[in-house]
Structures are given as structure tokens and as C-alpha cells.
C-alpha angles and dihedrals in degrees: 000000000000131000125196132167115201113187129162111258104005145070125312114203129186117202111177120199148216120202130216137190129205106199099184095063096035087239129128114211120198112212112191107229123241094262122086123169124198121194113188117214097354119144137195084261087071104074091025121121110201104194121206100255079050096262109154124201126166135228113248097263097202090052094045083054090041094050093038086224115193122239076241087063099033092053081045093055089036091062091036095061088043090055090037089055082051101058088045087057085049093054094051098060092037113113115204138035099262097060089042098052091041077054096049093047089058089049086054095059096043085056089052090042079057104051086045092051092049092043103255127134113252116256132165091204089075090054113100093204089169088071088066114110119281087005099156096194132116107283097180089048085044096049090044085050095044114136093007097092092239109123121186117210134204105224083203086055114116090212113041100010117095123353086010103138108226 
């Protein structure tokens, strides 16, 4: 379990926790880990991500702590997400399988922009390019897939079917 508290103008603290049970006298017990993270002035605005239809989603707070990214970083993967919704919204009006693919391409290298600006090596396998607008592949045998390098392709999909370049 994890407990946060984000609030405007004063400290965030992250305290994660271990719980453990002792069974012989029917009691839980809660130990704090070794590892607390403090964060000064830092508000719920700091990890948010305001798309332009008004759309808010939030950075992961703990692994922005666990990697010690910068304000430099955070402003960078917050405009990433904005121009990766955009080519999302771009892929959703276009109309044949060229623009599309050139499209999902883009969307490819900000994902691997992203992984670069949180500290992670880039790898394609982390990608899920099947959740890209008018994908037509297999999302359950993706998911399962997820993280192992296989990909599974629909050979109908606009994007990665035929003459797709993999």
C-alpha cells in the first residue's frame, strides 16, 4: 500500500508502506521502509498533463521520485504527451493507410523520446503500438505479449498490415 498527500504549496511526502500480518495474535502491523521521499512546493499541477480538448491526466509521482527527474524533464514529458495526443487526433481523421503508417512512425519515436526523458532504456518492446487509432491488431494477444518483444500483427490493419515496415 502507498500512501501520498498532494496538496498546492506545501510538502509532498511519500511514505511507502509494507504490510505485515501477525497471524497469532489476529493483528496487522504497518512498518514504514527504509525509503522516504520528500518533494517541497510542489503541487498536483506538477505531474499534471492538461490536454487541449481539456483532457487531464497525471505523471506517475513515485517514478518521477524514483528516477530524481529534473522540472527540465517533467515540462519535456508533459509536452510530449500533449504532441503525442495530437498525433493521435491526426490519426483519427486521416483517411488512408500512408499517412497513417508515416503517423504511427512519429508516435514511435516520441515513445522512445519518452522512455529517454524518464531514464529508461529505449525498447520497442514497451511500446503498445496496437492502442494507436484505427490499429486493427490483436489488443488481448498484445497485451498478453506486452514487454516480451513478440508483436502480433493484424495483416487487415492500416497501420502495421501489409507494406507496413517493420
Amino acid at each position: 500500500m502507498v500512501l501520498f498527500c498532494v496538496t498546492k504549496g506545501s510538502p509532498v511526502v511519500f511514505l511507502p508502506l509494507v504490510t505485515l500480518s501477525n497471524h497469532e495474535r489476529g493483528v496487522m502491523e504497518y512498518t514504514l521502509t527504509p525509503h522516504l521521499i520528500l518533494f517541497y512546493n510542489m503541487s498536483k499541477e506538477t505531474f499534471q498533463v492538461t490536454f487541449p480538448d481539456g483532457t487531464v491526466t497525471f505523471l506517475n509521482p513515485l517514478l518521477v521520485a524514483k528516477k530524481g527527474l529534473t522540472n527540465v524533464n517533467l515540462d519535456l514529458l508533459k509536452h510530449s504527451h500533449i504532441y503525442k495526443w495530437q498525433l493521435f487526433k491526426e490519426m483519427e481523421e486521416a483517411d488512408n493507410p500512408h499517412d497513417l503508417q508515416v503517423i504511427a512512425k512519429k508516435v514511435e519515436e516520441v515513445e522512445f523520446y519518452q522512455q529517454e526523458l524518464w531514464g529508461f532504456a529505449k525498447n520497442a518492446s514497451m511500446h503498445k503500438f496496437w492502442l494507436v487509432p484505427q490499429c486493427e491488431c490483436p489488443a488481448d494477444d498484445n497485451n498478453e505479449a506486452y514487454g516480451s518483444g513478440h508483436r502480433i500483427y493484424a495483416e487487415h490493419c492500416p497501420i502495421h498490415g501489409e507494406g507496413w515496415v517493420k
